[in-house]
mmCIF file as Biopython writes it, N, C-alpha, C and O atoms, coordinates in Angstrom:
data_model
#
loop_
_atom_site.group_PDB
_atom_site.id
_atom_site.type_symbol
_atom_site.label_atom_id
_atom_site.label_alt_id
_atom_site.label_comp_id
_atom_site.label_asym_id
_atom_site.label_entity_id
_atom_site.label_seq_id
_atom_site.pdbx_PDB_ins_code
_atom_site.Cartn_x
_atom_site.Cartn_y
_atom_site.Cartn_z
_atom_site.occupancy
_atom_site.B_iso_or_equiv
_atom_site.auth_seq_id
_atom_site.auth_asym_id
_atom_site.pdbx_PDB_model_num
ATOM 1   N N  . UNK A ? 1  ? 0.822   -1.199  0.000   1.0 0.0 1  A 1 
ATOM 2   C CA . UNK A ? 1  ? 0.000   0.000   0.000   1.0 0.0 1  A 1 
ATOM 3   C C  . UNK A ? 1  ? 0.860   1.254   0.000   1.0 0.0 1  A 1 
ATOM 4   O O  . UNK A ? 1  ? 0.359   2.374   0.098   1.0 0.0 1  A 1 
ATOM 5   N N  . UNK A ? 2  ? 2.049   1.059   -0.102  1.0 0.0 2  A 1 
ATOM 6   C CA . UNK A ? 2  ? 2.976   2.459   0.209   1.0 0.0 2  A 1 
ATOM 7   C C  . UNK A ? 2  ? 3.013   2.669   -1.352  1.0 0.0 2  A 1 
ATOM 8   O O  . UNK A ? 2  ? 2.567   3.805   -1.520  1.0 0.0 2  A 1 
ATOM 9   N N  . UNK A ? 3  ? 3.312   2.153   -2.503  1.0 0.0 3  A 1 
ATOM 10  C CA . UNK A ? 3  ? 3.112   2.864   -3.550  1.0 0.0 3  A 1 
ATOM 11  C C  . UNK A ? 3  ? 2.382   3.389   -3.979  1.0 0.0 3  A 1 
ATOM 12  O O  . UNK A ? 3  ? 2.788   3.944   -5.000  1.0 0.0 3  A 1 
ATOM 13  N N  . UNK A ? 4  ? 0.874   3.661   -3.658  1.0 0.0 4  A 1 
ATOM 14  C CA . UNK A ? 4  ? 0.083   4.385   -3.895  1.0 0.0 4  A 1 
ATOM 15  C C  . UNK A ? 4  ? 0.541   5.937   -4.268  1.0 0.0 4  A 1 
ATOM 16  O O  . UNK A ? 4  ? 1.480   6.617   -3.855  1.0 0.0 4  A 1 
ATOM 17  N N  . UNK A ? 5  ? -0.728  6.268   -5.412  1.0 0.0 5  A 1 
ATOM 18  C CA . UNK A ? 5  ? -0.748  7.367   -6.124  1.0 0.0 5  A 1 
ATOM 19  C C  . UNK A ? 5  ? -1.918  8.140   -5.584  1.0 0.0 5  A 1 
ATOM 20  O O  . UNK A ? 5  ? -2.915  7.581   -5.126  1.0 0.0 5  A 1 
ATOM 21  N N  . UNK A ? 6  ? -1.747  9.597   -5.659  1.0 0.0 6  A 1 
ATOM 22  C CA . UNK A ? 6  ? -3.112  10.254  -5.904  1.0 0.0 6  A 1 
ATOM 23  C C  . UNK A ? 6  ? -3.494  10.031  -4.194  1.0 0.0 6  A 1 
ATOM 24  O O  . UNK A ? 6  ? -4.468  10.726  -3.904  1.0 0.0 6  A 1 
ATOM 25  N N  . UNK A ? 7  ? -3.123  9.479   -3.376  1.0 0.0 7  A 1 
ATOM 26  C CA . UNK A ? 7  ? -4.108  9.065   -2.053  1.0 0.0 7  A 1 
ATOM 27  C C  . UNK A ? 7  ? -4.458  10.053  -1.558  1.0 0.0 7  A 1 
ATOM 28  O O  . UNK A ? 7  ? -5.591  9.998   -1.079  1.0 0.0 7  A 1 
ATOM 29  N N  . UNK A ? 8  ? -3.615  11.555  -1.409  1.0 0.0 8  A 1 
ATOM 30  C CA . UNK A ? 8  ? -3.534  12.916  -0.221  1.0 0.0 8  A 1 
ATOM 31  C C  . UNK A ? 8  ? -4.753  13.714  -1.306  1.0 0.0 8  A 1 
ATOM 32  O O  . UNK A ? 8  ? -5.661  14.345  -0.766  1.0 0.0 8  A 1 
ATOM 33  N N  . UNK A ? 9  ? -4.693  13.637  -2.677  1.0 0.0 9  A 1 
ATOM 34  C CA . UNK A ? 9  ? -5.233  14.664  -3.417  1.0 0.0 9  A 1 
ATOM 35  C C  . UNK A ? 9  ? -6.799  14.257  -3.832  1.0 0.0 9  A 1 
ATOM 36  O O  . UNK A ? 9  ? -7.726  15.066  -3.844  1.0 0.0 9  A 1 
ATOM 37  N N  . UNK A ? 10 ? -6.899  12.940  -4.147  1.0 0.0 10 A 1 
ATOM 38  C CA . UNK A ? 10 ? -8.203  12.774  -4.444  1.0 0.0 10 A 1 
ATOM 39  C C  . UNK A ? 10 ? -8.796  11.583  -3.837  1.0 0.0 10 A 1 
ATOM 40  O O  . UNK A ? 10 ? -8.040  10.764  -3.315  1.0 0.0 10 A 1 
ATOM 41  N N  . UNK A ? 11 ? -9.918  11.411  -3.844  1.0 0.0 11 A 1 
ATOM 42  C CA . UNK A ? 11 ? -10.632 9.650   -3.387  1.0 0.0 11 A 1 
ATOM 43  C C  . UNK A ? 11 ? -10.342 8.418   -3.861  1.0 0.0 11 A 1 
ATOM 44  O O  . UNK A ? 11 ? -10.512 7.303   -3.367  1.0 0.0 11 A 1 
ATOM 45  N N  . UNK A ? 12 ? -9.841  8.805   -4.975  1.0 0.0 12 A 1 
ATOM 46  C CA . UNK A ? 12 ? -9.363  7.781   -5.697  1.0 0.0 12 A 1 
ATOM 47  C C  . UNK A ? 12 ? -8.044  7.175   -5.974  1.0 0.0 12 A 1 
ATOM 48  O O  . UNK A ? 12 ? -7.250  8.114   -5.939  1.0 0.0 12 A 1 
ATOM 49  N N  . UNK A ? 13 ? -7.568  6.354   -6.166  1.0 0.0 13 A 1 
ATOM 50  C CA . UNK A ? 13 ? -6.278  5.895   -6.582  1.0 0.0 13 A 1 
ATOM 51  C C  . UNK A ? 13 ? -5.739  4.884   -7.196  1.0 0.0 13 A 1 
ATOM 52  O O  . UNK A ? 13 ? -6.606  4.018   -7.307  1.0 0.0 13 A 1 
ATOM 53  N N  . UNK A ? 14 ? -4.603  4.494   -7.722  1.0 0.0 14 A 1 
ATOM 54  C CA . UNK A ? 14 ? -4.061  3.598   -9.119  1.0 0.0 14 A 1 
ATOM 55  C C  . UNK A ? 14 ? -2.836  2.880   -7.990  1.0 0.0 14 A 1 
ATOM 56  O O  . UNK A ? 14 ? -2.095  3.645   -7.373  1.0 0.0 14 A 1 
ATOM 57  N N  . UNK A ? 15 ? -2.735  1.506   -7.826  1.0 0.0 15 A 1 
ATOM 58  C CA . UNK A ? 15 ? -1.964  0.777   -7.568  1.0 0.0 15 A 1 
ATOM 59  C C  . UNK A ? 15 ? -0.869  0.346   -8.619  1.0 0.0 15 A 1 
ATOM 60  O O  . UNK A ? 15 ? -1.242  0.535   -9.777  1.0 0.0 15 A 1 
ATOM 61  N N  . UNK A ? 16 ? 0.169   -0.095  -8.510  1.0 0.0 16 A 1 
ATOM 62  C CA . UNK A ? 16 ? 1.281   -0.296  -9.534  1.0 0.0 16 A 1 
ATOM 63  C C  . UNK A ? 16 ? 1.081   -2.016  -9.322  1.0 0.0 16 A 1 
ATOM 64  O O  . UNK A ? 16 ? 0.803   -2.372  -8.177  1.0 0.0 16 A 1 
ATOM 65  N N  . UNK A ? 17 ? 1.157   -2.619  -9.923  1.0 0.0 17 A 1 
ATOM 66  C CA . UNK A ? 17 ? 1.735   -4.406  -9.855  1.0 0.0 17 A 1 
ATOM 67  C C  . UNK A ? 17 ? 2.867   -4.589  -10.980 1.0 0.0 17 A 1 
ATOM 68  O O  . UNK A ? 17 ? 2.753   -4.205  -12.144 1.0 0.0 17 A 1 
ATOM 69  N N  . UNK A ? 18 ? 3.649   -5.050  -10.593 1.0 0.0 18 A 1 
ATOM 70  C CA . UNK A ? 18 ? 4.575   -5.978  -11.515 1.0 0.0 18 A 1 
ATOM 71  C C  . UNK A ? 18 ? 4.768   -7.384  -11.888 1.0 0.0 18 A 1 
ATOM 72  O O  . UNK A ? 18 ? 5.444   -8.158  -11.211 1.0 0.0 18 A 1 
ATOM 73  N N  . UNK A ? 19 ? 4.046   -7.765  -13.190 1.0 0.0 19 A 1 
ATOM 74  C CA . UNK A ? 19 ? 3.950   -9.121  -13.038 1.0 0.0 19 A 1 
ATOM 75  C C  . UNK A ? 19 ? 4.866   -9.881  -13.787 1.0 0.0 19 A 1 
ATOM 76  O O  . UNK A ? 19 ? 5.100   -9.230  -14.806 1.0 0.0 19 A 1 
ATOM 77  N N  . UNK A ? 20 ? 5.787   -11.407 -13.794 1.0 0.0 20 A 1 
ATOM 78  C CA . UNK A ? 20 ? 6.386   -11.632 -14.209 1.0 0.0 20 A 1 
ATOM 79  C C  . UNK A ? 20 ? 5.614   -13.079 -15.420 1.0 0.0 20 A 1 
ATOM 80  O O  . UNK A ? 20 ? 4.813   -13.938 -15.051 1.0 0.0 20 A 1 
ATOM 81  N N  . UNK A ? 21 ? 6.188   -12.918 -16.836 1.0 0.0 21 A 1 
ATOM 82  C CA . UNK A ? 21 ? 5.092   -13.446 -17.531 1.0 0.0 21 A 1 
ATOM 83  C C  . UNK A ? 21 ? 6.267   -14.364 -18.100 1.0 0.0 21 A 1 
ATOM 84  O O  . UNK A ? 21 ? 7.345   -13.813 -18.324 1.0 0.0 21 A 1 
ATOM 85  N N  . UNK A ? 22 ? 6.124   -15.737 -18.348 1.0 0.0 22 A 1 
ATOM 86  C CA . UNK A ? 22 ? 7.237   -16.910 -19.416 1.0 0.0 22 A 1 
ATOM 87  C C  . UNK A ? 22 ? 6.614   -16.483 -20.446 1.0 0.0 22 A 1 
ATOM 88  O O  . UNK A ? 22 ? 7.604   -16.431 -21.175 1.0 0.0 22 A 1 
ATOM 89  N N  . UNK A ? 23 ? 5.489   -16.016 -21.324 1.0 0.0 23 A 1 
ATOM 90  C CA . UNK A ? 23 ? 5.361   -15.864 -22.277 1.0 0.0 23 A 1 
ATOM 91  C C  . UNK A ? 23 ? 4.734   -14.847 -22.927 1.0 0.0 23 A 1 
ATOM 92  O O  . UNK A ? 23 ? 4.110   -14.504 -21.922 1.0 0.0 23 A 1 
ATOM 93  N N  . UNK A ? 24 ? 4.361   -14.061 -23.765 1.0 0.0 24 A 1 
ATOM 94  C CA . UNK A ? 24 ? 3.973   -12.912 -24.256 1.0 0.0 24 A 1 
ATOM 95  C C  . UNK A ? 24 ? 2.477   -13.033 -23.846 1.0 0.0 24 A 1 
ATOM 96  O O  . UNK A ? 24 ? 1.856   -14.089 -23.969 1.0 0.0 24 A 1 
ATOM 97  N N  . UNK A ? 25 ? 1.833   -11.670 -23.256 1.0 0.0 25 A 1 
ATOM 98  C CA . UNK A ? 25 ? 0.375   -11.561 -23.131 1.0 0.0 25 A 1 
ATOM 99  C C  . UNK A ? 25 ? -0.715  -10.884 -23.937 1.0 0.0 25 A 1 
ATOM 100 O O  . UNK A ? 25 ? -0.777  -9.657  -24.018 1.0 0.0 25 A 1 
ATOM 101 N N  . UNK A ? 26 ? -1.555  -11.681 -24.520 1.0 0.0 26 A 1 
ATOM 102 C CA . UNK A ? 26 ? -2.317  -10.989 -25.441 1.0 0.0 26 A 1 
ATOM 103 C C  . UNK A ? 26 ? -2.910  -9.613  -24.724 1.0 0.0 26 A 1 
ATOM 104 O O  . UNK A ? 26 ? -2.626  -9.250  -23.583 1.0 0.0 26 A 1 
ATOM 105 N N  . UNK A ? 27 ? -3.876  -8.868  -25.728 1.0 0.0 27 A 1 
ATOM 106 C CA . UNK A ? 27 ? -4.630  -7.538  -24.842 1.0 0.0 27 A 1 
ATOM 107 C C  . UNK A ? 27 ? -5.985  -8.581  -24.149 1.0 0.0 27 A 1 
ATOM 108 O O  . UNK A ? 27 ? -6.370  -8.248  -23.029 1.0 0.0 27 A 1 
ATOM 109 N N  . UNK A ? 28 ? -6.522  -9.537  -24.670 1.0 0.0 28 A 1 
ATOM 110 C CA . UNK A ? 28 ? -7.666  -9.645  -23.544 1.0 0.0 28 A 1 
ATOM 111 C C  . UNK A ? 28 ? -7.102  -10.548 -22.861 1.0 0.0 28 A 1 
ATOM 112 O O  . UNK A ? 28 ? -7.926  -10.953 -22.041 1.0 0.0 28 A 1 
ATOM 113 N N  . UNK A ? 29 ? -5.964  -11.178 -22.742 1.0 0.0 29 A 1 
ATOM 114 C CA . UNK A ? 29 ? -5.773  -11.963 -21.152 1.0 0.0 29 A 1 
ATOM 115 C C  . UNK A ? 29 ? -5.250  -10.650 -20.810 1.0 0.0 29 A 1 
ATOM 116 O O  . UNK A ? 29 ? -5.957  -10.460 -19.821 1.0 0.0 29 A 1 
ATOM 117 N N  . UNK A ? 30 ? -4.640  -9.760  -20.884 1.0 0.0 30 A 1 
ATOM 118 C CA . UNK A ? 30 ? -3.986  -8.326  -19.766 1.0 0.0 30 A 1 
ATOM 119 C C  . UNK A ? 30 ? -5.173  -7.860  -19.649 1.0 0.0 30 A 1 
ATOM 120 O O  . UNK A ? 30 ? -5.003  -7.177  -18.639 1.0 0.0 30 A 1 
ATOM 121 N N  . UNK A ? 31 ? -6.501  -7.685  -19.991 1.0 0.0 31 A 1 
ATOM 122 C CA . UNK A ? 31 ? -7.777  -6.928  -19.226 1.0 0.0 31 A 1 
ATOM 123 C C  . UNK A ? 31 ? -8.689  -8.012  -18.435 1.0 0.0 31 A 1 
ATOM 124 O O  . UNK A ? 31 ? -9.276  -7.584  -17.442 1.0 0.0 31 A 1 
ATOM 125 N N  . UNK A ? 32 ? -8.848  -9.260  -18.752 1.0 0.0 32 A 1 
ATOM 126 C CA . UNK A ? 32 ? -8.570  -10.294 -17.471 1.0 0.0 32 A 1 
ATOM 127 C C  . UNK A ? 32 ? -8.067  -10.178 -15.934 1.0 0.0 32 A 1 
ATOM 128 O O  . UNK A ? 32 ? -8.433  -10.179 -14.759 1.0 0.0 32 A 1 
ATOM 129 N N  . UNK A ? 33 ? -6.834  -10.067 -16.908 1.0 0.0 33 A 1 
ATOM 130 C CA . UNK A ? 33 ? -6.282  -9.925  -15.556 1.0 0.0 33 A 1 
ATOM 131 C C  . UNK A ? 33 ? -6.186  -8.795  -14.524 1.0 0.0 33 A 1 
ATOM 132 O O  . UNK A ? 33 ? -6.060  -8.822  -13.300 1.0 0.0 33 A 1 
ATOM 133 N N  . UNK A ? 34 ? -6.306  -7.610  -15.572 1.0 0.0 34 A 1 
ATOM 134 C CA . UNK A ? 34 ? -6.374  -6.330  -15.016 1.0 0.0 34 A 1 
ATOM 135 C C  . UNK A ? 34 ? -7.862  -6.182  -13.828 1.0 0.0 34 A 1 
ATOM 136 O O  . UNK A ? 34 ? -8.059  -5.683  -12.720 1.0 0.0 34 A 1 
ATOM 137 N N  . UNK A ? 35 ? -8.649  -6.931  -14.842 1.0 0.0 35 A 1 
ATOM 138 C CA . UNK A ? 35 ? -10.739 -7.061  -13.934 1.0 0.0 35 A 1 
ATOM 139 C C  . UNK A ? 35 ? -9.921  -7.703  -12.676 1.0 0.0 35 A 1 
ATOM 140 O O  . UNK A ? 35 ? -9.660  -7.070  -11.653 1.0 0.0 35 A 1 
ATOM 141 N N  . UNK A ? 36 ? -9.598  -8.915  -12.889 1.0 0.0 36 A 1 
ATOM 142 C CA . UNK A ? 36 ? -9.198  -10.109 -11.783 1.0 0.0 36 A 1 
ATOM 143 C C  . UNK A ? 36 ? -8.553  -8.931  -10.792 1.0 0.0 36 A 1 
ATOM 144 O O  . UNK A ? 36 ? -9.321  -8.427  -9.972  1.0 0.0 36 A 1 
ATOM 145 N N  . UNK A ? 37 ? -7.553  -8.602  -10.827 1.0 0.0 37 A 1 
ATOM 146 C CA . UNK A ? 37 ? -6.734  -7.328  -9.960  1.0 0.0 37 A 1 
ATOM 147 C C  . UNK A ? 37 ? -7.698  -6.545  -9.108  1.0 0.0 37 A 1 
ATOM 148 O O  . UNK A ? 37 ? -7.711  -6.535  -7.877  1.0 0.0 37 A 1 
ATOM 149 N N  . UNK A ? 38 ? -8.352  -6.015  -9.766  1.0 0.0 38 A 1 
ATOM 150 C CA . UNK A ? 38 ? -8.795  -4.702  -9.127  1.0 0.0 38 A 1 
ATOM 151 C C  . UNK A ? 38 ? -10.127 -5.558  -8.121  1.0 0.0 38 A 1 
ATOM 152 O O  . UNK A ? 38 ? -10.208 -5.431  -6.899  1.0 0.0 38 A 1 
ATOM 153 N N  . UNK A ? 39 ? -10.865 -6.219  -8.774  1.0 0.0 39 A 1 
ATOM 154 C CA . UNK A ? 39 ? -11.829 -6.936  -8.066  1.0 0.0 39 A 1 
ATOM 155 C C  . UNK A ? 39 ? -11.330 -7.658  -6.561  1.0 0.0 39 A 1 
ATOM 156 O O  . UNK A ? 39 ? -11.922 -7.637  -5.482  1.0 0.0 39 A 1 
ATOM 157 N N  . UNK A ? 40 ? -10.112 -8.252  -6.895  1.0 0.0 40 A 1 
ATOM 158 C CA . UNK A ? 40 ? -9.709  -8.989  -5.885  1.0 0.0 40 A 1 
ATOM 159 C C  . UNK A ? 40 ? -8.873  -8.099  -4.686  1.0 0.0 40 A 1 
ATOM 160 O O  . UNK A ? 40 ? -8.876  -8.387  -3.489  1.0 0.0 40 A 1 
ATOM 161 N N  . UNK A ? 41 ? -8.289  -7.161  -5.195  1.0 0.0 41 A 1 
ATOM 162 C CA . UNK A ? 41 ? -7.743  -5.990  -4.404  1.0 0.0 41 A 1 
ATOM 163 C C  . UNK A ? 41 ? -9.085  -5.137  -3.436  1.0 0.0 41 A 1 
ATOM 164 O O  . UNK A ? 41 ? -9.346  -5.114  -2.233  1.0 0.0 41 A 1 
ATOM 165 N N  . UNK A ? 42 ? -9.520  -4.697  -4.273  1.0 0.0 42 A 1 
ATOM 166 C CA . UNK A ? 42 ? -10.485 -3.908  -3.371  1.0 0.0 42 A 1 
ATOM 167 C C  . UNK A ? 42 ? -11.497 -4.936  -2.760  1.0 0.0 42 A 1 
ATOM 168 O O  . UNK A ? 42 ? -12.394 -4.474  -2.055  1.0 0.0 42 A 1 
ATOM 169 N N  . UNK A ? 43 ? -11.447 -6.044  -2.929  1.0 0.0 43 A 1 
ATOM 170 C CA . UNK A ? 43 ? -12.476 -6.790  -1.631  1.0 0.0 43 A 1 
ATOM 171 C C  . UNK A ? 43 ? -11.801 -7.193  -0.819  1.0 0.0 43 A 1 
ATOM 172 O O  . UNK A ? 43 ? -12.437 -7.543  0.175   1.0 0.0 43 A 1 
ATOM 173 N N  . UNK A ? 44 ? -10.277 -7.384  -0.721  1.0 0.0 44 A 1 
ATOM 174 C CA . UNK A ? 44 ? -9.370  -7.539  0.627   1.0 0.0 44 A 1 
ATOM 175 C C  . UNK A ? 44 ? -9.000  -5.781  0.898   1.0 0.0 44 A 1 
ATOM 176 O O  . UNK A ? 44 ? -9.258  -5.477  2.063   1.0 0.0 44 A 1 
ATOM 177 N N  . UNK A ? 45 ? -8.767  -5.273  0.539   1.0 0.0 45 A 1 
ATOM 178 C CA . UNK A ? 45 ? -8.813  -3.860  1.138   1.0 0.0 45 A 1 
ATOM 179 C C  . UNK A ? 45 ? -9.999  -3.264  1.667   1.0 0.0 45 A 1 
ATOM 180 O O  . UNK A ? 45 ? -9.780  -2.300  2.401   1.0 0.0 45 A 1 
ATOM 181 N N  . UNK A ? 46 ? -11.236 -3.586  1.486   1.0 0.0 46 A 1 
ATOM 182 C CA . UNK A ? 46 ? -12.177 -3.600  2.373   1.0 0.0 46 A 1 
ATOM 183 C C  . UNK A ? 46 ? -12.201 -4.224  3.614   1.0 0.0 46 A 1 
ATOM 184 O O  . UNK A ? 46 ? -12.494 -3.699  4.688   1.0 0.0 46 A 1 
ATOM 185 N N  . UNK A ? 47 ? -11.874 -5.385  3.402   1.0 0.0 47 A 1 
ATOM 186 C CA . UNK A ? 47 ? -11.741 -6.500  4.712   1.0 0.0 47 A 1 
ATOM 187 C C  . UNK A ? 47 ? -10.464 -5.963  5.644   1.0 0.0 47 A 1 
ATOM 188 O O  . UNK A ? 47 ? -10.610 -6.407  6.782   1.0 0.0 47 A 1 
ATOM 189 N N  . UNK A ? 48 ? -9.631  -5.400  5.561   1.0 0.0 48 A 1 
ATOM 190 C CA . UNK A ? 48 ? -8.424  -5.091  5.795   1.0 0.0 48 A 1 
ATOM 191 C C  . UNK A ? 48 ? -8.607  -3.824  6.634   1.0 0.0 48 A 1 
ATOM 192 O O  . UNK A ? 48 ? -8.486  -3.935  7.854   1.0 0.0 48 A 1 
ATOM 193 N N  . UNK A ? 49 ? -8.908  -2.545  6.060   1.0 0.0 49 A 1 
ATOM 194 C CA . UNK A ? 49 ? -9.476  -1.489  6.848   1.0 0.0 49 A 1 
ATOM 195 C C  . UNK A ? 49 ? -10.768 -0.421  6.097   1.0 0.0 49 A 1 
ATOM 196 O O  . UNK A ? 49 ? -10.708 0.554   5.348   1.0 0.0 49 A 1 
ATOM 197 N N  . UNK A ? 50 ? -11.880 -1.167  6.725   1.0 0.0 50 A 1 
ATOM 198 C CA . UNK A ? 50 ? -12.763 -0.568  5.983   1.0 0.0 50 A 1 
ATOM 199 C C  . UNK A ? 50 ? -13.520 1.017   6.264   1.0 0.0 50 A 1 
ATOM 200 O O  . UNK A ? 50 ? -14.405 1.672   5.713   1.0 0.0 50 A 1 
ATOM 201 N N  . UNK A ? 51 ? -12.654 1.179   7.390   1.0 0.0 51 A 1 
ATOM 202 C CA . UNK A ? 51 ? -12.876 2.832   7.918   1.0 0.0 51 A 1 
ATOM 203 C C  . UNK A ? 51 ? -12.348 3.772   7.083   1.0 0.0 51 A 1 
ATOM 204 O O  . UNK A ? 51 ? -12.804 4.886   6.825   1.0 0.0 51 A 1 
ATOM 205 N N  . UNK A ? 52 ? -10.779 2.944   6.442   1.0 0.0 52 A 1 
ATOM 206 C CA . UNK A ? 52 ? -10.066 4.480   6.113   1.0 0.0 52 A 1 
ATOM 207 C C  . UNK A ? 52 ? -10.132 3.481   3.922   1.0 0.0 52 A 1 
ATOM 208 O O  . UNK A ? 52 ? -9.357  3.738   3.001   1.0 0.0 52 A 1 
ATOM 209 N N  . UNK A ? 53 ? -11.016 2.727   3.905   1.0 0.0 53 A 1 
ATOM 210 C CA . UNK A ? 53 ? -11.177 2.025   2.828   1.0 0.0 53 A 1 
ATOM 211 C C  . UNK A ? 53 ? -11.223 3.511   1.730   1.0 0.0 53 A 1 
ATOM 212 O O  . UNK A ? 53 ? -11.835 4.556   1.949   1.0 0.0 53 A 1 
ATOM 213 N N  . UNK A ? 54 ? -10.425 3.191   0.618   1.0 0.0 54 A 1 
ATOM 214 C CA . UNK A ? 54 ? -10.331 3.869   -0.654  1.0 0.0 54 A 1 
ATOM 215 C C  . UNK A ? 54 ? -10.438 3.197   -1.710  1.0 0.0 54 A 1 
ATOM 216 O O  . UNK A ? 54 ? -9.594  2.303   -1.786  1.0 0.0 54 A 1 
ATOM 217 N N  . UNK A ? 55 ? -11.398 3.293   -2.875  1.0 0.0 55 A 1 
ATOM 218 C CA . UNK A ? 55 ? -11.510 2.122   -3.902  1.0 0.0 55 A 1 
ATOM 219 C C  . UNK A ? 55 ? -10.054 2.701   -4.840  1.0 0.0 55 A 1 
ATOM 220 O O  . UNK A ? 55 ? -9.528  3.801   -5.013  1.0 0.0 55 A 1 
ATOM 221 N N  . UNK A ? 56 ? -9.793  1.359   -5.275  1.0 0.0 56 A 1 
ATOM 222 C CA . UNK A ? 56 ? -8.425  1.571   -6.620  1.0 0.0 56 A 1 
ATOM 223 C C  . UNK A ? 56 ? -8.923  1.308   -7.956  1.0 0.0 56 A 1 
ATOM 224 O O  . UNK A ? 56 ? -9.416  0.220   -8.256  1.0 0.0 56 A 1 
ATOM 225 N N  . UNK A ? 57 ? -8.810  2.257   -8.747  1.0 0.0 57 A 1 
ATOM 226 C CA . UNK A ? 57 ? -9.935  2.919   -9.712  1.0 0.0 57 A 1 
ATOM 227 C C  . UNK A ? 57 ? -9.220  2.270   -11.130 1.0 0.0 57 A 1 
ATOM 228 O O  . UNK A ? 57 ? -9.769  2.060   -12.212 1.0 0.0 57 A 1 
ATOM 229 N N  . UNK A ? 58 ? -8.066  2.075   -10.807 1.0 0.0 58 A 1 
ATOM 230 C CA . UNK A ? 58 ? -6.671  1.833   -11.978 1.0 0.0 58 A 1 
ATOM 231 C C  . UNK A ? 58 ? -6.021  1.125   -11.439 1.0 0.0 58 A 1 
ATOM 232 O O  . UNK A ? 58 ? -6.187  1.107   -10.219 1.0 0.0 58 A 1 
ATOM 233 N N  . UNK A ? 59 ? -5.132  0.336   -11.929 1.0 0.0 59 A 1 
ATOM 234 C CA . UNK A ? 59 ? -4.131  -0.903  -11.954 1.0 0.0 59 A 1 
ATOM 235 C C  . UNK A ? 59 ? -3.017  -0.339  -13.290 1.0 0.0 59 A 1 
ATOM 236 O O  . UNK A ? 59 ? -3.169  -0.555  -14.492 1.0 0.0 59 A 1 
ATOM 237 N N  . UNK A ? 60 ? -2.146  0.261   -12.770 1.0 0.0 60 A 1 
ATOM 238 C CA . UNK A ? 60 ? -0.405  -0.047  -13.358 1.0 0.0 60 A 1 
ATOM 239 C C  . UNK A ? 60 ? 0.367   -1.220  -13.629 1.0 0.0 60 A 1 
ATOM 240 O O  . UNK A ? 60 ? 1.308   -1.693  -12.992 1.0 0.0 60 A 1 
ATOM 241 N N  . UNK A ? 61 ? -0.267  -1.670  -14.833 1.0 0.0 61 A 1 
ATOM 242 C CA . UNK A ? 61 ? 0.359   -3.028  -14.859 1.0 0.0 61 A 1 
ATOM 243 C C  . UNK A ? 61 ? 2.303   -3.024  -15.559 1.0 0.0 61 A 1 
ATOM 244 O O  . UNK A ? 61 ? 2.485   -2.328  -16.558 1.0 0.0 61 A 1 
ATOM 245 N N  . UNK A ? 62 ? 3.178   -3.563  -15.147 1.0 0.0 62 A 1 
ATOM 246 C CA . UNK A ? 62 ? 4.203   -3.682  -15.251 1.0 0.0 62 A 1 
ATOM 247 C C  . UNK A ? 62 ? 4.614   -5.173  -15.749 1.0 0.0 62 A 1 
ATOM 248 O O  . UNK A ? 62 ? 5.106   -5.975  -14.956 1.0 0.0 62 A 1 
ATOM 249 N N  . UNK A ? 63 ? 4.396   -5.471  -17.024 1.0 0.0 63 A 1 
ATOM 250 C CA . UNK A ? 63 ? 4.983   -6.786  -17.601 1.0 0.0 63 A 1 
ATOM 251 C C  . UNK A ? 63 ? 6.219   -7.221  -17.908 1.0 0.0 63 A 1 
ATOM 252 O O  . UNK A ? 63 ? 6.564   -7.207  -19.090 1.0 0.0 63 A 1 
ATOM 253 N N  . UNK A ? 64 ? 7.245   -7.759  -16.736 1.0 0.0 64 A 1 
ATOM 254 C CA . UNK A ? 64 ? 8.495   -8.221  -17.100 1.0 0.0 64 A 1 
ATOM 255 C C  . UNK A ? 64 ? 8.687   -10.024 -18.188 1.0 0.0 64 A 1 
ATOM 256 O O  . UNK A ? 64 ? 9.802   -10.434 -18.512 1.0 0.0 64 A 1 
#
């Protein structure tokens, strides 16, 4: 959660991931995976602290 963007200025914010891939990723498995991300992020960041809870609006995907 420390890389967070945007957290002080607006409600919203974009997480970074870096994922490591053996083989080249088409565009609809990377928006797959991008849905899969954000869905699965913000329902453990709810569970996690849901007082100071901020939804993550964007996913920075980083394909090594």
């Amino acid at each position: 959660m420390s890389n967070r963007k945007n957290v002080f200025y607006t409600q919203t914010c974009a997480e970074k991931i870096t994922l490591k891939s053996l083989r080249p990723i088409n565009s609809k498995e990377l928006n797959l995976i991008k849905d899969f991300l954000l869905f699965n992020l913000n329902s453990a960041l709810m569970c996690i602290d849901n007082d100071n809870y901020m939804e993550v609006v964007d996913i920075d995907l980083i394909i090594v």
